[in-house]
DSSP file (Angstrom, degrees, kcal/mol; ACC not computed):
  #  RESIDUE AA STRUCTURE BP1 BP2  ACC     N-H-->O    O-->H-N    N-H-->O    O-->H-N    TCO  KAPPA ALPHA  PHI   PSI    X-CA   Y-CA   Z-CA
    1    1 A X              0   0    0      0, 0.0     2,-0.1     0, 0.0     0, 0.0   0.000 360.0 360.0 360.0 129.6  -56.8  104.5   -5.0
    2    2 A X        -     0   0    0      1,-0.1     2,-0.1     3,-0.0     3,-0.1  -0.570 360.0-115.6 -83.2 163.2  -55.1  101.1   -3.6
    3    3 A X    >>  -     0   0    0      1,-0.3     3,-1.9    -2,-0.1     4,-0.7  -0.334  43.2 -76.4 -81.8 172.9  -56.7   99.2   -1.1
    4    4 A X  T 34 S+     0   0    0      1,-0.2    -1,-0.3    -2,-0.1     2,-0.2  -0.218 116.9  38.9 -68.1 174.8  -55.2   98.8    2.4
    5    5 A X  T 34 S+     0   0    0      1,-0.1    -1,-0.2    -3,-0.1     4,-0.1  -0.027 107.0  74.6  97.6 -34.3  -52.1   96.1    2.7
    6    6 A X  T <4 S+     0   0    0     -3,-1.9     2,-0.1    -2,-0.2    -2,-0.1   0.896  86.1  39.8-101.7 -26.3  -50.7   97.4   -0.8
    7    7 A X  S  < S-     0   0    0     -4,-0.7     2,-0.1     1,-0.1     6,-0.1  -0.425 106.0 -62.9 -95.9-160.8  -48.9  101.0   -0.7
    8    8 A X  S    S+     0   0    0     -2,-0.1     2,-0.3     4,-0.1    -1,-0.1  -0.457 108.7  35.0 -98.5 133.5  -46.8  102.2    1.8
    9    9 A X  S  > S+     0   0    0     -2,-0.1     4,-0.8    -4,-0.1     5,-0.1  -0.813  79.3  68.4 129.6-163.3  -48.6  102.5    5.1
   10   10 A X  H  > S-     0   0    0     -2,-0.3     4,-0.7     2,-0.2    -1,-0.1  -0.044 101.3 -35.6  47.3-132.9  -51.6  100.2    6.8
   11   11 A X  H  > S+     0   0    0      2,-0.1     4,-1.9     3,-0.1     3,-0.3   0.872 126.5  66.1 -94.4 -43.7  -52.3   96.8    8.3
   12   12 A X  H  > S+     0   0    0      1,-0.2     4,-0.8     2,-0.2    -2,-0.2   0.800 109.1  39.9 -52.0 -39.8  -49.4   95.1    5.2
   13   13 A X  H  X S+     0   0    0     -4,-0.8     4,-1.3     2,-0.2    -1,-0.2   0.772 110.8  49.7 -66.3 -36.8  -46.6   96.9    6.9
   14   14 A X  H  X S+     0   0    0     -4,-0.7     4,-3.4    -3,-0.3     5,-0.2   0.757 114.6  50.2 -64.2 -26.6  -47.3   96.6   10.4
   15   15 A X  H  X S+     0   0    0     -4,-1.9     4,-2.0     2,-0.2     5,-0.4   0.910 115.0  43.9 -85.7 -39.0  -47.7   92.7    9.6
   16   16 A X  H  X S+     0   0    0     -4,-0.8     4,-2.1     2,-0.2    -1,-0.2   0.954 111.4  58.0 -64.0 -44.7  -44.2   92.6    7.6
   17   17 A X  H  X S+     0   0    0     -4,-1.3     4,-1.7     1,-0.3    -2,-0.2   0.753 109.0  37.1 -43.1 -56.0  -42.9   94.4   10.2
   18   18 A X  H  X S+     0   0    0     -4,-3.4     4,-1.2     2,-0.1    -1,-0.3   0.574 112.2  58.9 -86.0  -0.1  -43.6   92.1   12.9
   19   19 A X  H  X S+     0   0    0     -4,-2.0     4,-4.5    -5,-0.2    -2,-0.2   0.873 105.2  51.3 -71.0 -51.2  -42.9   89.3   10.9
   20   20 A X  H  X S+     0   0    0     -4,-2.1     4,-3.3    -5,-0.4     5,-0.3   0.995 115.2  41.2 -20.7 -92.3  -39.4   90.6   10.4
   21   21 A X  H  X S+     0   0    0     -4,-1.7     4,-1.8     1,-0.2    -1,-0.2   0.814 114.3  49.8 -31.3 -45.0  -38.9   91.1   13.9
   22   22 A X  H  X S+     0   0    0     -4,-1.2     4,-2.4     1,-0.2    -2,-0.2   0.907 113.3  49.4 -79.8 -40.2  -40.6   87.8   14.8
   23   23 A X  H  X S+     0   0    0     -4,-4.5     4,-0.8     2,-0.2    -2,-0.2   0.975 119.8  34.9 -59.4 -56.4  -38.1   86.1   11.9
   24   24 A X  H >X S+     0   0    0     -4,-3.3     3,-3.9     1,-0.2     4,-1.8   0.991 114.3  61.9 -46.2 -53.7  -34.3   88.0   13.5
   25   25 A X  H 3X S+     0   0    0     -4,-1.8     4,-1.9     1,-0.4     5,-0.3   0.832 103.6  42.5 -64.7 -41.1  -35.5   87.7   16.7
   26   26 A X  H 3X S+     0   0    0     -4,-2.4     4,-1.0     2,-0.2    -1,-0.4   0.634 111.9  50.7 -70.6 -11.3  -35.6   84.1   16.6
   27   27 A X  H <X S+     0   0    0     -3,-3.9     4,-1.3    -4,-0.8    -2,-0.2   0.553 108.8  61.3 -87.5 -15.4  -32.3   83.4   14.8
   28   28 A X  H  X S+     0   0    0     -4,-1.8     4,-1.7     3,-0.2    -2,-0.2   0.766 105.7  36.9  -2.0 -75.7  -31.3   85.4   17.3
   29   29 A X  H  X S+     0   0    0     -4,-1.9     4,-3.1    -5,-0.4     5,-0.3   0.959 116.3  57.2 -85.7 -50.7  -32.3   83.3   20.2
   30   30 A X  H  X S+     0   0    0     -4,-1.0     4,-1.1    -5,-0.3    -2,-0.2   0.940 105.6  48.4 -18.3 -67.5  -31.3   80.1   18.3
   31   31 A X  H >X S+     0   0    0     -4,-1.3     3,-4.3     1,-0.2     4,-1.9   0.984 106.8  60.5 -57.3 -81.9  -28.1   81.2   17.8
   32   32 A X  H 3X S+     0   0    0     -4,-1.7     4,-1.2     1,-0.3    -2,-0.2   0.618 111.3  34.3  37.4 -92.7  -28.1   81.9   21.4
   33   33 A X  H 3X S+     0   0    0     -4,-3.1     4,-0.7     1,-0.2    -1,-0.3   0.518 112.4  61.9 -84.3   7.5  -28.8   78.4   22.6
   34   34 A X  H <X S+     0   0    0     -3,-4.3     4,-1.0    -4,-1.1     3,-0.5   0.901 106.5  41.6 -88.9 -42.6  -26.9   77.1   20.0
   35   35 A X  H  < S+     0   0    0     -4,-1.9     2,-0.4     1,-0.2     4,-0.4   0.867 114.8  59.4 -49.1 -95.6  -23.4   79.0   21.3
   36   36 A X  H  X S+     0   0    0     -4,-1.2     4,-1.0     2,-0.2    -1,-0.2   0.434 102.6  47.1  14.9 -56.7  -24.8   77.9   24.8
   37   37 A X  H >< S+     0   0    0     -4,-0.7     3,-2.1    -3,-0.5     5,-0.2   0.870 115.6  53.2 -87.1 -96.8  -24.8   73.8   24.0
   38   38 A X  T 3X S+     0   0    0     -4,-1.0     4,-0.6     1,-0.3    -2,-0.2   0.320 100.6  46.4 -10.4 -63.7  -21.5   74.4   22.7
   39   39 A X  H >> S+     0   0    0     -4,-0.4     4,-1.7     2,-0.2     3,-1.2   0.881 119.9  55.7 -45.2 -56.9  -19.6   76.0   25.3
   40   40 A X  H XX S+     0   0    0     -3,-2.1     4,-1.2    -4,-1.0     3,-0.5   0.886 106.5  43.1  -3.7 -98.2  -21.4   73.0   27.3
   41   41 A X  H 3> S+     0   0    0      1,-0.2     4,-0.6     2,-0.2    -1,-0.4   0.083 115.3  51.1 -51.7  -2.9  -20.4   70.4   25.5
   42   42 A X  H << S+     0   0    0     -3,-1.2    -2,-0.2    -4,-0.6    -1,-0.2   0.759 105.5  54.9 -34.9 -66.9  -16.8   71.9   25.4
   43   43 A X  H XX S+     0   0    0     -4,-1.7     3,-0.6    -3,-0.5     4,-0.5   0.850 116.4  41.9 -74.1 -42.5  -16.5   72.5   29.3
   44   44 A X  H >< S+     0   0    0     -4,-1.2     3,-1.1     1,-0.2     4,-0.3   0.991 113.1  42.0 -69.2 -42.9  -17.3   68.6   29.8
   45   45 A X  T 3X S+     0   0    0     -4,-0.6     4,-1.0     1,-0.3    -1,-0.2   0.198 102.1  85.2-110.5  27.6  -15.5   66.5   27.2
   46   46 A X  H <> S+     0   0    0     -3,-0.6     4,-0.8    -4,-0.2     3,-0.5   0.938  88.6  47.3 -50.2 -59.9  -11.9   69.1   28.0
   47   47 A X  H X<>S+     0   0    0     -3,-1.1     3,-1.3    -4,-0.5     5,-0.6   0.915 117.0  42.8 -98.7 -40.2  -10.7   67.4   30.9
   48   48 A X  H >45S+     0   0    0     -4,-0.3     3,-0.9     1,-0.3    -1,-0.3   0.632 105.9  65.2 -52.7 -34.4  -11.0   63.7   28.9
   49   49 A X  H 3<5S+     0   0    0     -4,-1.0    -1,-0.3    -3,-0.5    -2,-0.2   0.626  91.8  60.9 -56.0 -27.8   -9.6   65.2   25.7
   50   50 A X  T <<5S-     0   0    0     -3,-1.3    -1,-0.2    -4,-0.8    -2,-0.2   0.351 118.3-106.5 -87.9  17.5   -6.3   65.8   27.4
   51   51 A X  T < 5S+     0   0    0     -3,-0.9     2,-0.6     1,-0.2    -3,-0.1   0.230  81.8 116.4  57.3  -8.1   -5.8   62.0   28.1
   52   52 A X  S   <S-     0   0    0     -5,-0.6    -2,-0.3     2,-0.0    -1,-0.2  -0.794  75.7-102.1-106.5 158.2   -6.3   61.9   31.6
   53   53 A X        -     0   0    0     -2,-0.6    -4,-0.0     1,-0.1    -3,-0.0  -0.012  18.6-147.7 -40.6 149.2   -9.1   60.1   33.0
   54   54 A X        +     0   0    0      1,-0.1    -1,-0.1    -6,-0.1     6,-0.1   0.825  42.8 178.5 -69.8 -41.8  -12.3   62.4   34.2
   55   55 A X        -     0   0    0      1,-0.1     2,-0.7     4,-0.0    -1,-0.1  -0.093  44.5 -26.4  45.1-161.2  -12.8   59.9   37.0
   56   56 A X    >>  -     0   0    0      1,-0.2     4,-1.5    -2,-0.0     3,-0.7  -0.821  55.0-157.7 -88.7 104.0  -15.5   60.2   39.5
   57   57 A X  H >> S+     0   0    0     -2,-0.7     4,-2.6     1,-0.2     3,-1.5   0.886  95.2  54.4 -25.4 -66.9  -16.3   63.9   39.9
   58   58 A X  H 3> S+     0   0    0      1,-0.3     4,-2.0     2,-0.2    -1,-0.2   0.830 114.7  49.7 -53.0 -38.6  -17.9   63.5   43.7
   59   59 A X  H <> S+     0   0    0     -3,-0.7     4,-3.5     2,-0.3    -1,-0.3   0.828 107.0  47.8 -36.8 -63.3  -14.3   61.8   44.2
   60   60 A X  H <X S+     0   0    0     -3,-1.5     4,-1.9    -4,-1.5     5,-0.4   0.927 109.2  57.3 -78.1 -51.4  -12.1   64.5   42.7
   61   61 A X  H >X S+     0   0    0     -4,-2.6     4,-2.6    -5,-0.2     3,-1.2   0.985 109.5  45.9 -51.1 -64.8  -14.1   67.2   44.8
   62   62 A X  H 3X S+     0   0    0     -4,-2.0     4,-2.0     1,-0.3     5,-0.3   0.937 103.7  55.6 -22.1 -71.5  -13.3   65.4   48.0
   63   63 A X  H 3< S+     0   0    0     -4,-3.5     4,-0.3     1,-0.3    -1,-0.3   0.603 111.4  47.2 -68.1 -13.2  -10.0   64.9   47.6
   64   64 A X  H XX S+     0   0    0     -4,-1.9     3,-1.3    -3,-1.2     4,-0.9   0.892 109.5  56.1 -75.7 -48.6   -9.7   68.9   47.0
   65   65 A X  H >X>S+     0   0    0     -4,-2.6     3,-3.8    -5,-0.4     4,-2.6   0.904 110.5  42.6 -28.7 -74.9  -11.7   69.5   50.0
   66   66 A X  H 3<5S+     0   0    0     -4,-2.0    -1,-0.2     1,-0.4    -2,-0.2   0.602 113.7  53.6 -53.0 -36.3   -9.4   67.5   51.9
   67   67 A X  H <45S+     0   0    0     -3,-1.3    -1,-0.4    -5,-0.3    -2,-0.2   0.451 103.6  52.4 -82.6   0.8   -6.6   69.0   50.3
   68   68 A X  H <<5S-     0   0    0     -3,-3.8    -2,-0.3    -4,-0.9    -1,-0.2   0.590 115.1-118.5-117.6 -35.6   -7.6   72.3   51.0
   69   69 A X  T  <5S+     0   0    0     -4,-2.6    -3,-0.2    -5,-0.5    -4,-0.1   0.723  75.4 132.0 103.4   9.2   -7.9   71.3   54.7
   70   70 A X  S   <S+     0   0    0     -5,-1.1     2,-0.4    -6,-0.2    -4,-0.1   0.485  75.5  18.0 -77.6 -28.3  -11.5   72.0   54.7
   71   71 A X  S    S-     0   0    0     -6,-0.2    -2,-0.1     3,-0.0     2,-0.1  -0.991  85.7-105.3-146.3 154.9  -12.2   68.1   56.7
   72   72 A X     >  -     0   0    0     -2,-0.4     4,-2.2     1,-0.1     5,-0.2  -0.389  33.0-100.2 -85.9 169.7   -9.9   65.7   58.5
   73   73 A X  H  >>S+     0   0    0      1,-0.2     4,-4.2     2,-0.2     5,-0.6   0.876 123.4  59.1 -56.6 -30.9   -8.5   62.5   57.4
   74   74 A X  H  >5S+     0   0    0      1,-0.2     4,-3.7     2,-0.2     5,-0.3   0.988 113.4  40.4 -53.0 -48.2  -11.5   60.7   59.7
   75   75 A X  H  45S+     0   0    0      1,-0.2     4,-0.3     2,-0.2    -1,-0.2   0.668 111.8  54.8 -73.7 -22.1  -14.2   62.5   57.5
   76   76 A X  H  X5S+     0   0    0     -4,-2.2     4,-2.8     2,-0.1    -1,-0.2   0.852 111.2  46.9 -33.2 -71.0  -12.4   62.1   54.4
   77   77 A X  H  X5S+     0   0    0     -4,-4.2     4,-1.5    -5,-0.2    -2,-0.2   0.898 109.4  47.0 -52.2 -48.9  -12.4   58.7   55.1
   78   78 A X  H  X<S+     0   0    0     -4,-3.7     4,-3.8    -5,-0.6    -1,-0.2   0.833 114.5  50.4 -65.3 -40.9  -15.8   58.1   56.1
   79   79 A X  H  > S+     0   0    0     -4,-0.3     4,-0.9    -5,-0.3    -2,-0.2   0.791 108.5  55.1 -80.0 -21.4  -17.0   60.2   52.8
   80   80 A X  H  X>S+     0   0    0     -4,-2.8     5,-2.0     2,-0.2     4,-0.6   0.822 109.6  41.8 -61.1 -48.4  -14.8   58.2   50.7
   81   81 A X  H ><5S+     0   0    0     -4,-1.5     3,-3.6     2,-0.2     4,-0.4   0.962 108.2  64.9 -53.0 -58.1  -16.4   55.0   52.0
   82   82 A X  H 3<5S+     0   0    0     -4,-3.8    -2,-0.2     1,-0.3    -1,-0.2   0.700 108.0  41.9 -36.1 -58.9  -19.9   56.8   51.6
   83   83 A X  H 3<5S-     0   0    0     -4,-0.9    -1,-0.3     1,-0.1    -2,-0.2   0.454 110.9-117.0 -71.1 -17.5  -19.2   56.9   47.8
   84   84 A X  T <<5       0   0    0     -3,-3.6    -3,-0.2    -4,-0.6    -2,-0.2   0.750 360.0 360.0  95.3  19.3  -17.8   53.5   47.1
   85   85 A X      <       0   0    0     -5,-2.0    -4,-0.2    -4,-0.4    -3,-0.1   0.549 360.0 360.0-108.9 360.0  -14.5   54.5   46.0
């Protein structure tokens, strides 16, 4: 007769078992945040990669606002100043 942990069945299988699990499950979520930071890093360094300037984001957001018709020229103006540009 074996003792527990060494044939099929007992505490040695449940423990492999979650070890198993514990092992996927974490390459799993790795992988995960590893796609994640990618995609990231992607979405910023795109618009710089194509040779034109990024500029100043807060900037480039105005000036759609503005374009969009969303504030007048005054507030434009005034939001432009706000930012130093």
């Amino acid at each position: 007769m074996m003792p527990w942990g060494y044939g099929f069945g007992g505490p040695g299988m449940l423990f492999g078992g979650l070890m198993m699990f514990l092992f996927w499950g974490g390459l799993i979520v790795l992988g995960y945040f590893l796609v994640r930071a990618l995609i990231r890093s992607g979405q910023g360094g795109a618009a710089s990669a194509g040779g034109a300037p990024s500029g100043n984001r807060a900037l480039d957001i105005l000036k759609e606002r503005y374009a969009r018709g969303e504030i007048t020229k005054e507030q434009y103006d005034q939001m432009r100043k706000d930012l130093g540009a």
